[in-house]
C-alpha positions in Angstrom: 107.3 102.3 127.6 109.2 101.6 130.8 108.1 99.3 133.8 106.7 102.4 135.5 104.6 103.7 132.7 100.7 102.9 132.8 99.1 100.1 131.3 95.6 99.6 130.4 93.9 96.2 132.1 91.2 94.4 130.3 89.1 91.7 131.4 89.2 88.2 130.0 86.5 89.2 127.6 88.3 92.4 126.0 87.1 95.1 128.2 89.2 97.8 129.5 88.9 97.6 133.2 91.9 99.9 134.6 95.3 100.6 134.9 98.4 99.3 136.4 102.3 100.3 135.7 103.8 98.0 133.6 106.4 95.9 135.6 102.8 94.6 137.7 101.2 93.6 134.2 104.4 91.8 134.2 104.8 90.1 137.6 101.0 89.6 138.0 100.2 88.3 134.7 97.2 91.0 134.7 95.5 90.8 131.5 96.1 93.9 129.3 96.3 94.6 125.2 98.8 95.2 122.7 98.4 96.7 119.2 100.6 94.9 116.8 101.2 95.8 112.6 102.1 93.7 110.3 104.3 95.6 107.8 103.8 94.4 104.0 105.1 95.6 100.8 103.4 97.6 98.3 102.8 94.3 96.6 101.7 92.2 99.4 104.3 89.4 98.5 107.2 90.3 101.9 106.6 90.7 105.2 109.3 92.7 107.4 110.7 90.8 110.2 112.8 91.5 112.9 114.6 90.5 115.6 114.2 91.4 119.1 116.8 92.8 121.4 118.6 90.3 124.1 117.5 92.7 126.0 113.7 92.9 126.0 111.3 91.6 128.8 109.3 89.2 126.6 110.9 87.3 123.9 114.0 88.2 124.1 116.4 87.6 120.8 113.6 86.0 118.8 112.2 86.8 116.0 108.7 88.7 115.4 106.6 89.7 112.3 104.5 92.3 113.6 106.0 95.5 115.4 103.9 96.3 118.1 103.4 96.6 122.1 101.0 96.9 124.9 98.1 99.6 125.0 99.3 102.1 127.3 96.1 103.4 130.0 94.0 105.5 128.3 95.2 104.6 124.3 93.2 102.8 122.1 94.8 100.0 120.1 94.8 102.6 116.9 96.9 105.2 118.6 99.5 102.2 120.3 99.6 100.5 116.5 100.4 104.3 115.4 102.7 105.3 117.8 104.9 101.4 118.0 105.1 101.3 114.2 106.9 105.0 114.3 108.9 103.6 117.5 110.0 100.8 116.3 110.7 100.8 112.7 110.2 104.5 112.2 107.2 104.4 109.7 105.0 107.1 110.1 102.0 108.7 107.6 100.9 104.8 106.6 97.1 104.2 107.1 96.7 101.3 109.2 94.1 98.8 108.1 92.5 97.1 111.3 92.9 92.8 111.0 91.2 90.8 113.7 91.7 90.2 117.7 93.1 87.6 119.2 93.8 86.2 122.2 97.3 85.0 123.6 96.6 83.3 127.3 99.6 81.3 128.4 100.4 83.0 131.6 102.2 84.9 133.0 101.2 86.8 129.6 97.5 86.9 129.0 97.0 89.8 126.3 94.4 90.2 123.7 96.4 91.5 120.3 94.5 93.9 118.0 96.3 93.2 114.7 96.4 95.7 111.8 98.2 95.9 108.6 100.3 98.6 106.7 102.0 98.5 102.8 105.4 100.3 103.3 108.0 101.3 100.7 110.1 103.4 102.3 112.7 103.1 104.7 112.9 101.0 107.6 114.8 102.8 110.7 114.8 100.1 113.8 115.1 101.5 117.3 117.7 99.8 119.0 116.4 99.5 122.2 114.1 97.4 121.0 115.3 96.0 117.8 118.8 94.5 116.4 118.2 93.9 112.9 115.1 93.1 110.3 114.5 92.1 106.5 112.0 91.6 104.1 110.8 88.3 104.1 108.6 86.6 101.4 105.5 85.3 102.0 106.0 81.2 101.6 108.9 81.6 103.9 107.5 82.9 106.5 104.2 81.0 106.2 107.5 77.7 106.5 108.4 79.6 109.8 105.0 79.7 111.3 104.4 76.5 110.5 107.4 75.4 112.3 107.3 75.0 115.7 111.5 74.8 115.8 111.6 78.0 114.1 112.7 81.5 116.1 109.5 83.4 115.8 108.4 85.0 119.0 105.1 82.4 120.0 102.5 85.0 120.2 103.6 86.6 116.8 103.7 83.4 115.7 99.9 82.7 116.3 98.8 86.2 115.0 100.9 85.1 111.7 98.7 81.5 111.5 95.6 83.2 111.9 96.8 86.2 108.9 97.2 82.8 107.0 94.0 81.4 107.7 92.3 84.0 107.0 93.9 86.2 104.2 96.3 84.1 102.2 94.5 80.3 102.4 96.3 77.1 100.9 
């Protein structure tokens, strides 16, 4: 999705209220969405992980658990999830299983994340636009890496992760 492509703009409460191209979600700090997956394997115990391009508009270089992006105008959060996760990692055919929402407001980004989950086996083809390299990573280590404010993960991914955490794999 370039600066030019249509975004969807919510309100603070979650509601889709319009459009504007991306580069103004950007330079506005409009609220908007993004759809993000976490990527798990078939026996729950990894997490893939990946690490952003230098060259990326938010984040750039650091390190992310979820693949994912903002809700283009007129997508639901399904169809972005769908459509980053083939994108990005080039996983396709997987049912997504819908998470929670959450809410990342430290401006200039204000973006509610709809988080979903896949179990993925097969291979892991990174666009590299967008991506420069990725691995499996297991569970307790990157539960250290949330838990670490020091460590490279990407601050809104690194929320999302907590709450997973919190809510899925307690203490």
């Amino acid at each position: 999705m370039g600066g030019d492509e249509l975004v969807a703009i919510y309100d603070p409460h979650g509601a889709v209220v319009g459009a504007a191209p991306r580069a103004e979600v950007r330079a506005r700090g409009h609220w908007h969405a993004a759809a993000v997956v976490l990527v798990r394997s078939p026996d729950g115990g990894h997490a893939y992980v990946h690490q952003r391009s230098p060259h990326k508009d938010v984040f750039p270089s650091a390190y992310d658990c979820w693949a994912g992006g903002v809700v283009a105008a007129g997508e639901t959060p399904a169809e972005c999830a769908e459509r980053e996760l083939a994108e990005e990692l080039a996983i396709t055919g997987v049912p997504l299983e819908p998470l929670f929402g959450l809410v990342y407001d430290r401006p200039p980004i204000r973006c509610h994340n709809f988080a979903f989950e896949v179990r993925w086996d097969g291979p892991v083809t990174h666009q590299p636009e967008e991506i420069v390299g990725g691995r499996w990573m297991p569970l307790p280590e990157l539960r250290a890496w949330a838990d670490d404010p020091d460590s490279p993960l990407v601050p809104d991914g690194r929320l999302g992760i907590q709450e997973w955490f919190r809510r899925y794999e307690p203490l």
